[in-house]
C-alpha positions in Angstrom: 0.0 0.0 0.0 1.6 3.8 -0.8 2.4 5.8 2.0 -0.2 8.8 2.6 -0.1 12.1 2.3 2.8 14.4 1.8 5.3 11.6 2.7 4.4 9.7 -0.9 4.4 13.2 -2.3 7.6 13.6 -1.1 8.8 10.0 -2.2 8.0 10.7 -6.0 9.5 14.3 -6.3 12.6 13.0 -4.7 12.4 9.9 -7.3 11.7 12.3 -10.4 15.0 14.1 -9.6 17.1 11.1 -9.0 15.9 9.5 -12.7 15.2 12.8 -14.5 10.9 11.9 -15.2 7.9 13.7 -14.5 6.2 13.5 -10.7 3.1 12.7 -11.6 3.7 10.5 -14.6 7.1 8.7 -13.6 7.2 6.4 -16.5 7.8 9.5 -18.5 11.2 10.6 -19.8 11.9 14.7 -18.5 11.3 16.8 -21.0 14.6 17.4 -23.4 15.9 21.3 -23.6 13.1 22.0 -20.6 14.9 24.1 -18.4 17.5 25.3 -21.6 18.0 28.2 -23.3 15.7 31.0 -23.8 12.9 28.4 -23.7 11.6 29.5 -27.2 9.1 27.4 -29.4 11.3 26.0 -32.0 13.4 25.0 -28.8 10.5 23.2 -27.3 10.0 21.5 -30.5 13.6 20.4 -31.3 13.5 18.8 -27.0 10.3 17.0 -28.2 11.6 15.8 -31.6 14.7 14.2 -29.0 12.1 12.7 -26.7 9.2 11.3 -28.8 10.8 8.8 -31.1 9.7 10.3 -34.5 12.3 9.4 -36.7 12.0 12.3 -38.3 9.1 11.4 -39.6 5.0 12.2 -38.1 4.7 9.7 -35.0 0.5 9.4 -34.8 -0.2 6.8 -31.7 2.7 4.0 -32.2 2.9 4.7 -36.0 5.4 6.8 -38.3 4.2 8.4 -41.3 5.6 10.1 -43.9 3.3 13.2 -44.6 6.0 15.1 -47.1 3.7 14.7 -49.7 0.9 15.8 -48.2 2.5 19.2 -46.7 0.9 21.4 -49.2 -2.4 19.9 -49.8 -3.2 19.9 -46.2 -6.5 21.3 -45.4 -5.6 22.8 -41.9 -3.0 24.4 -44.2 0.8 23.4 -44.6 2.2 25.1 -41.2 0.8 22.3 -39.1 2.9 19.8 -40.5 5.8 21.8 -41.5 6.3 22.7 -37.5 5.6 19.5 -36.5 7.6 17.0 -39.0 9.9 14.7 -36.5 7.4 14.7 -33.7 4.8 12.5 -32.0 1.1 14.4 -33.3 -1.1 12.1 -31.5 -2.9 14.3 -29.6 -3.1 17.2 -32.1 -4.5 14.5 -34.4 -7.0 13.6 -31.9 -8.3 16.7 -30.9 -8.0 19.0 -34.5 -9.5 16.4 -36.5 -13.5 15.6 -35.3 -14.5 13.9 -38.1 -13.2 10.4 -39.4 -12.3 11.6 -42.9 -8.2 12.0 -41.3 -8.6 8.6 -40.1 -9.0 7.1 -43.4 -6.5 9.0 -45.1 -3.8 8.5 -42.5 -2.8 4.6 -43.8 -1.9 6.1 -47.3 1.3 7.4 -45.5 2.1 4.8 -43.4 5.9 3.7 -43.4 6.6 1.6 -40.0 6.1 0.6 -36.0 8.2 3.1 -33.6 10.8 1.5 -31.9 9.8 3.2 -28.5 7.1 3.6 -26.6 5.2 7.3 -26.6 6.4 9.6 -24.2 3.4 10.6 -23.1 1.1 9.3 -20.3 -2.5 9.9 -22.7 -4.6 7.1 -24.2 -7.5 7.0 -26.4 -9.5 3.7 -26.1 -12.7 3.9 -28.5 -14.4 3.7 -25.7 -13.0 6.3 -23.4 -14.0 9.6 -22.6 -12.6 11.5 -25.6 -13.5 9.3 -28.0 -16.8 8.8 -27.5 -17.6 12.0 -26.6 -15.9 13.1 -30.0 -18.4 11.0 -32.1 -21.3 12.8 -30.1 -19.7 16.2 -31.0 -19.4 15.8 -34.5 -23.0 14.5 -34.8 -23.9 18.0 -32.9 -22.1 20.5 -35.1 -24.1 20.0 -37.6 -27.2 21.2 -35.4 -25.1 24.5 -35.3 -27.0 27.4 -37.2 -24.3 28.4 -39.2 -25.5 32.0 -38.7 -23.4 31.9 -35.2 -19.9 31.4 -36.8 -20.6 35.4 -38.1 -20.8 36.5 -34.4 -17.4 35.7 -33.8 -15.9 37.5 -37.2 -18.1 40.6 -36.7 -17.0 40.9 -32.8 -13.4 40.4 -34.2 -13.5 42.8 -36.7 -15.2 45.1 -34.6 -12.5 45.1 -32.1 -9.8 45.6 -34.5 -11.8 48.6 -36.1 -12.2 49.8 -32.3 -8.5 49.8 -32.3 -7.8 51.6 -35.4 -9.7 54.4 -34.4 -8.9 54.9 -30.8 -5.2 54.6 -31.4 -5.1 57.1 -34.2 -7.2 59.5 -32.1 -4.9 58.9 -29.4 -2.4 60.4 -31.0 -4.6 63.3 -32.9 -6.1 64.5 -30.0 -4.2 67.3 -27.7 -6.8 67.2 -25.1 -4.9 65.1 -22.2 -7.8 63.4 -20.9 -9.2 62.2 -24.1 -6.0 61.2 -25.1 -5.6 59.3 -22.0 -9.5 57.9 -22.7 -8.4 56.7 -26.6 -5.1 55.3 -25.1 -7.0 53.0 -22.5 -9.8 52.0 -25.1 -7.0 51.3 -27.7 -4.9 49.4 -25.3 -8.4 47.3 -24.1 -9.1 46.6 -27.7 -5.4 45.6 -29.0 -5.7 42.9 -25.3 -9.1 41.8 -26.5 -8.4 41.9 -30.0 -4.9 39.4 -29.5 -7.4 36.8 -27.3 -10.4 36.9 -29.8 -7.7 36.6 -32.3 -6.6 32.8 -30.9 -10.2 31.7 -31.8 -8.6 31.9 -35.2 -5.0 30.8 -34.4 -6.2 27.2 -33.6 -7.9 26.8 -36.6 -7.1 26.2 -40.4 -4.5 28.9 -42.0 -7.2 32.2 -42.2 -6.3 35.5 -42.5 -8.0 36.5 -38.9 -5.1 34.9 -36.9 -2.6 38.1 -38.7 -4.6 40.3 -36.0 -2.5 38.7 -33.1 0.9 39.8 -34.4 -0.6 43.1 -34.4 0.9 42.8 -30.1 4.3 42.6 -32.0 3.9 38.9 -31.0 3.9 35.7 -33.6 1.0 33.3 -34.0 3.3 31.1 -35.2 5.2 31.2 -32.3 1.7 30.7 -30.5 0.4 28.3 -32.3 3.1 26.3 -31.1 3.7 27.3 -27.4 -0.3 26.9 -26.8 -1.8 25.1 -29.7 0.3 22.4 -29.9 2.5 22.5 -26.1 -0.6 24.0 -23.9 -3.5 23.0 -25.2 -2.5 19.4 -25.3 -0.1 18.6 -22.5 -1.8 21.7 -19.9 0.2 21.6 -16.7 2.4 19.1 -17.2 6.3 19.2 -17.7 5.4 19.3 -21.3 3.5 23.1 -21.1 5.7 25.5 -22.9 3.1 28.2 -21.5 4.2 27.2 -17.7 8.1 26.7 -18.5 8.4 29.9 -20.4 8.0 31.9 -17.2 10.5 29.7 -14.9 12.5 30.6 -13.5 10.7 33.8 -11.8 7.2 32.1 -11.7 6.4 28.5 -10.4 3.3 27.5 -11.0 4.1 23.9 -10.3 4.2 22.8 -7.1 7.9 22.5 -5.9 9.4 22.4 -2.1 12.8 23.7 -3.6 12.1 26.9 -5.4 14.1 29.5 -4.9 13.3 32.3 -2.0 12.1 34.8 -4.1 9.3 32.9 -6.7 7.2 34.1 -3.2 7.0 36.9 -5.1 5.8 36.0 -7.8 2.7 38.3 -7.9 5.1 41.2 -8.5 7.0 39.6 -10.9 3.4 39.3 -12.9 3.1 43.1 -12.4 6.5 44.1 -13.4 6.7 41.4 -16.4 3.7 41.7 -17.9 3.5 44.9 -19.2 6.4 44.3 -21.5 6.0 40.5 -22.5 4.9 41.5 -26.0 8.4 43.6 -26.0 10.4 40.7 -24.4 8.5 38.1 -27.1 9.9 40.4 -30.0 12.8 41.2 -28.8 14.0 37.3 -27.9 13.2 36.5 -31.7 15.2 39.3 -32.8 18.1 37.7 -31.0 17.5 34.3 -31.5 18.5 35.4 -35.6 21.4 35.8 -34.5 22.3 32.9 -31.6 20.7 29.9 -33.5 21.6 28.8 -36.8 18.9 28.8 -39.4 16.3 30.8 -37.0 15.7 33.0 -39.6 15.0 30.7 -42.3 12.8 28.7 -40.0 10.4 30.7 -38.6 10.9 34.4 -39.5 8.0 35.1 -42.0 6.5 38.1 -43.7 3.8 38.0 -41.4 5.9 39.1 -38.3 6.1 42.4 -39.9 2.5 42.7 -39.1 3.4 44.6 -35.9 4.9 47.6 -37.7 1.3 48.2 -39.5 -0.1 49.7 -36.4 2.5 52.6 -36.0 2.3 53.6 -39.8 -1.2 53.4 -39.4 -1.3 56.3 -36.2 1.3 58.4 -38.1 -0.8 58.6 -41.6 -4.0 58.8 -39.9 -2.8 61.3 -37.4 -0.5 63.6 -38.9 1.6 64.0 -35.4 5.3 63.5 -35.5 7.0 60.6 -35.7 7.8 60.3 -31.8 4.8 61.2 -30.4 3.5 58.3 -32.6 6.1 56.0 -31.1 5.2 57.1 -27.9 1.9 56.4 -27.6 1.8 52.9 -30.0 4.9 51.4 -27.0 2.4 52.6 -24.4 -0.7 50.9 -26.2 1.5 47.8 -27.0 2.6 47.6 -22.9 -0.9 47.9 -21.9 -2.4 45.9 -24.1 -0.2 43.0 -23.0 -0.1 43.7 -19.5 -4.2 43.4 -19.9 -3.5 40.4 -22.2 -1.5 38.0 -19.7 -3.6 39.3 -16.8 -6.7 37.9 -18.6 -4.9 34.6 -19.4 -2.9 34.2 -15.9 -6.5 33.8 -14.6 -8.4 31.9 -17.2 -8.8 28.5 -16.2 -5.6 27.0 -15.6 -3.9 28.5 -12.0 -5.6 27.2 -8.9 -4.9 24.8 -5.9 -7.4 22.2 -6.9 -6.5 22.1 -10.8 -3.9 19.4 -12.0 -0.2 20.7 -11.7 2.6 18.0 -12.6 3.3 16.9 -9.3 0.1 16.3 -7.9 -1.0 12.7 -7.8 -3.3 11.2 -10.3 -5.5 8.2 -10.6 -3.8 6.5 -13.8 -0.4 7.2 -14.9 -2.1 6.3 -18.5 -5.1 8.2 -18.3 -7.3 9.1 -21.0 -6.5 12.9 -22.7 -9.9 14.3 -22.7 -10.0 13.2 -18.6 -6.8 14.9 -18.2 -7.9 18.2 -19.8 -10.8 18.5 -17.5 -8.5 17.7 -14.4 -6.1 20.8 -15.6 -9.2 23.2 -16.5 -11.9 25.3 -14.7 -14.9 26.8 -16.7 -16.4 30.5 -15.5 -19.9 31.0 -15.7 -20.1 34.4 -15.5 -18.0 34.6 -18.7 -19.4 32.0 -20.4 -23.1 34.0 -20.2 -22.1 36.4 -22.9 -20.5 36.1 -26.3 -18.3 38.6 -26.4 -17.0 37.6 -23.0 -16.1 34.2 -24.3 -14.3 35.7 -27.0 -12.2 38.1 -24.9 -11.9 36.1 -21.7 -11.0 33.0 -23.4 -14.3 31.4 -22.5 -16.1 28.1 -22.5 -12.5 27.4 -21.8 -13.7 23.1 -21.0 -15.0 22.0 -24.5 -12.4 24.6 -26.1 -9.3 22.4 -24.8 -11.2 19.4 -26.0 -11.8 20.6 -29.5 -9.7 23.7 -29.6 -10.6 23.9 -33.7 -14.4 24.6 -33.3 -15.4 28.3 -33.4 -16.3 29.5 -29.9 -19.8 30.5 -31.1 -20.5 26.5 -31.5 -19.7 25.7 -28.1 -22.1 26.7 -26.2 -24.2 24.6 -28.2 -22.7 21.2 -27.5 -22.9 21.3 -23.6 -26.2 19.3 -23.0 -24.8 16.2 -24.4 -21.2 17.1 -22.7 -22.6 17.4 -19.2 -24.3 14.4 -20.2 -21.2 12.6 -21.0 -19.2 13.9 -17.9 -21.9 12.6 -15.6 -21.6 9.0 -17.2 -18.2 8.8 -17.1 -17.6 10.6 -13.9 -15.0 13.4 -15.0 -14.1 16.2 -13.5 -16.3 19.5 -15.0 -16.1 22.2 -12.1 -17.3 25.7 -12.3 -15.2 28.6 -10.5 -16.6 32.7 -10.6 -13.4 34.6 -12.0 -12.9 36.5 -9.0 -12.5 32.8 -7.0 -9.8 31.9 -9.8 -7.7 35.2 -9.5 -7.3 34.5 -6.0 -6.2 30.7 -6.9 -3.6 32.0 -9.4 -2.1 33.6 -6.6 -1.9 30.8 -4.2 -0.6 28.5 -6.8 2.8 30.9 -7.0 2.9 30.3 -3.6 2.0 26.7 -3.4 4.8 24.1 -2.3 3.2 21.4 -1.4 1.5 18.7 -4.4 -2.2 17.7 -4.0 -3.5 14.9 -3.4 -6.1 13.4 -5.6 -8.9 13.7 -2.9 -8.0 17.3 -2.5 -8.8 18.6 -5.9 -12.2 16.5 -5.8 -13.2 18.1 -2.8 
C-alpha cells in the first residue's frame, strides 16, 4: 500500500530528480531542452523531436508516417505539418480532426512501428472519454446554425476597427484626458483583440489569426507554445506556456524553489507589461544565436506589428515620436491586460492538476486529463463577447480547440451528459475565485492529493 499524504508526495519528487521523469507521470522521460536556453518554441519543438521517437518522420499513436507529400495539400494548411515534422502528433490528431475523414486517409502514409514507446502518459481507447464524446460532438455540429460562426468574425472585426480608431485619435487629440480615454480603449481593444484573435490561431491557415501579431507577437510562435504545447499537455512538464515563465514564476508545485518565486505576484506586475516587448525582442536575437532561426520561422507575417504605427502616423499627422510614444504605451498595456486575462483563465488554482500532484492513472485518458487541468467561468461564459475576450467556455475549447467559440455553447447538453456518465471532473469557478487561486498556486509548495482537488 503507498504511503499517505505528503510523505508519498515527497517520495515521488525525490524519485523524479534522481531518474530525471515527470512527478506525476514517472514512466515519463523529462522533458529534453526544458529548463535550456531561452525556452523558445522551436526549442520546445527540437527537445520533443529528441524525446518522442519520430524518426524524423510524423509519429501518430505507435505509428510513423511520412506526410512530405501531403505538406501542401493539407487542409488545416501546410504550417501544421511543416512545424511539426519529427514529432509525435497524437494528440493534435485527436483533438484537431473531429471527423473520421483523417482517419482514413492516414494509412496512405504509413511507413513503419516506432521502436519506442510514446512519451506521453494519454490514451484514447474507443471507448473512453474523448473518443466517445468526439463521435457525439461531430453529430452535434451539424445542429449548429451556421449564422453563429458570423458573431465571432463581426465581434473580431469590430475590435480591431475599435482599435484603429482609438489609437489614431490617441495620438490626434491634444486634449490630455481624451488622449488618455483613446489610449486606455485602444490598449483594451489591442488585449481583446490578441485573445479573440486565438479563436482563429487554432484553426485552419485564415487571414484573422494576422490580428494577433498586431501585439508585436507571432501566431506562429503561438500556435506552437499553446496550440500544440498547452492545449494538449496543460500543466504538465510538457506546457511551454508554464516553463516559459520559470524561472521567476512557479506555477508547479515545488518544495525547492528558490526564495524569491514568493514573489511572484510582482513579478506578474513588473513582467507583464512588456511580454509583447520581451517576445519580440528574444526573436530578434534568437536570428542571431541559433543557426537557421531565420530561415525557419521568421516570415513576412511578423512584420505585421509595424502596421499599427504607420497606421497612427498617416492617420494622425503628429510626429513621428509622439506616434512611437503612444503605439509602445498601447503595445505595454495591451499586453499587460493580455496575460492578466490569461494568468487567470482556467488553468492556476490549488485544486486544478499541476505536474506533481498525484493522479488516478499514470495512463489516463487525454480528454480526462484536460478537464482535471481546467476550470470553466460562468459568468464569462453567459455572454459572447466575453467568451471571445476572456477565453471562455475554456472546458470544451481544450477538448476541440478547432471549433469556433460560437458553436460551443451549443454542445454542452450532451457534454454534461457525458461527464456525468463517465464521472470526470467539469467544475465551475466565478473569476474573482480563480484570481485568487492564481495567486496561491505561486505560492503553493506542497502537491495535491487526488482527494484534495475533488473536494
Amino acid at each position: 500500500m503507498a504511503p499517505k499524504g505528503t510523505d508519498y508526495l515527497e517520495i515521488a519528487h525525490q524519485r523524479a530528480i534522481e531518474k530525471k521523469t515527470h512527478v506525476s507521470f514517472p514512466q515519463l522521460k523529462y522533458p529534453s531542452l526544458r529548463d535550456e536556453g531561452l525556452r523558445d518554441p522551436l526549442q520546445w519543438l527540437q527537445g520533443k523531436s529528441m524525446d518522442d521517437g519520430a524518426e524524423g518522420l510524423w509519429r501518430v499513436h505507435d505509428g510513423l508516417y511520412d506526410l512530405g507529400e501531403f505538406v501542401e495539400t493539407h487542409p488545416g494548411g501546410a504550417e501544421w505539418l511543416e512545424l511539426t515534422k519529427g514529432t509525435d502528433i497524437t494528440e493534435a490528431f485527436e483533438c484537431h480532426h473531429i471527423r473520421s475523414i483523417a482517419e482514413k486517409i492516414l494509412p496512405r502514409f504509413y511507413i513503419r512501428n516506432a521502436k519506442t514507446p510514446r512519451n506521453s502518459p494519454f490514451t484514447f481507447k474507443e471507448d473512453g472519454f474523448f473518443r466517445t464524446l468526439k463521435k457525439l460532438v461531430s453529430e452535434e455540429i451539424e445542429k449548429v446554425p451556421k449564422e453563429r460562426l458570423r458573431y465571432s468574425d463581426m465581434l473580431t472585426d469590430g475590435l480591431f476597427a475599435t482599435l484603429l480608431v482609438a489609437s489614431a485619435l490617441s495620438c490626434w487629440s491634444s486634449n490630455y484626458w481624451l488622449t488618455m480615454g483613446f489610449y486606455i480603449v485602444a490598449s483594451v481593444s489591442l488585449a481583446w483583440l490578441v485573445v479573440a484573435s486565438h479563436n482563429y490561431i487554432h484553426r485552419r491557415t485564415n487571414w484573422r489569426m494576422y490580428y494577433f501579431n498586431l501585439s508585436l507577437w507571432s501566431y506562429r510562435d503561438f500556435r506552437v507554445s499553446h496550440a500544440l504545447s498547452h492545449h494538449l499537455y496543460p500543466n504538465t512538464l510538457m506546457d511551454l506556456e508554464i516553463s516559459a515563465f520559470e524561472p521567476l514564476i512557479f506555477w508547479n508545485p515545488r518544495k525547492n524553489v528558490p526564495y524569491y518565486a514568493n514573489f511572484a505576484i510582482l513579478f506578474e506586475l513588473i513582467f507583464f507589461p512588456f511580454a509583447f516587448i520581451i517576445n519580440f525582442v528574444k526573436r530578434t536575437i534568437l536570428i542571431f544565436l541559433r543557426d537557421g532561426f531565420f530561415t525557419k520561422h521568421i516570415r513576412w507575417h511578423d512584420l505585421v506589428g509595424f502596421l499599427l504605427p504607420l497606421w497612427m502616423y498617416l492617420a494622425s499627422g503628429t510626429s513621428f515620436i509622439h506616434v512611437l510614444t503612444m503605439w509602445l504605451g498601447i503595445i505595454c498595456g495591451g499586453s499587460f491586460i493580455f496575460f492578466l486575462i490569461g494568468s487567470n483563465a482556467a488553468h492556476h488554482h490549488p485544486k486544478i492538476f499541476k505536474d506533481g500532484d498525484q493522479v488516478s492513472d499514470v495512463t489516463v485518458d487525454w480528454g480526462m486529463h484536460e478537464l482535471e487541468a481546467v476550470m470553466d467561468r460562468p459568468n464569462i461564459n453567459d455572454s459572447h463577447f466575453k467568451v471571445i475576450t476572456f477565453f471562455g467556455h475554456h472546458a470544451l475549447h481544450h477538448l476541440f480547440p478547432t471549433l469556433d467559440h460560437a458553436v460551443l455553447e451549443y454542445l454542452y447538453p450532451v457534454f454534461i451528459r457525458h461527464c456525468e456518465k463517465y464521472k470526470a471532473n467539469f467544475r465551475l469557478m466565478s473569476q474573482l475565485e480563480l484570481f485568487i487561486g492564481q495567486v496561491k498556486m505561486t505560492l503553493k509548495t506542497d502537491p495535491s492529493l487526488l482527494s484534495e482537488r475533488y473536494s
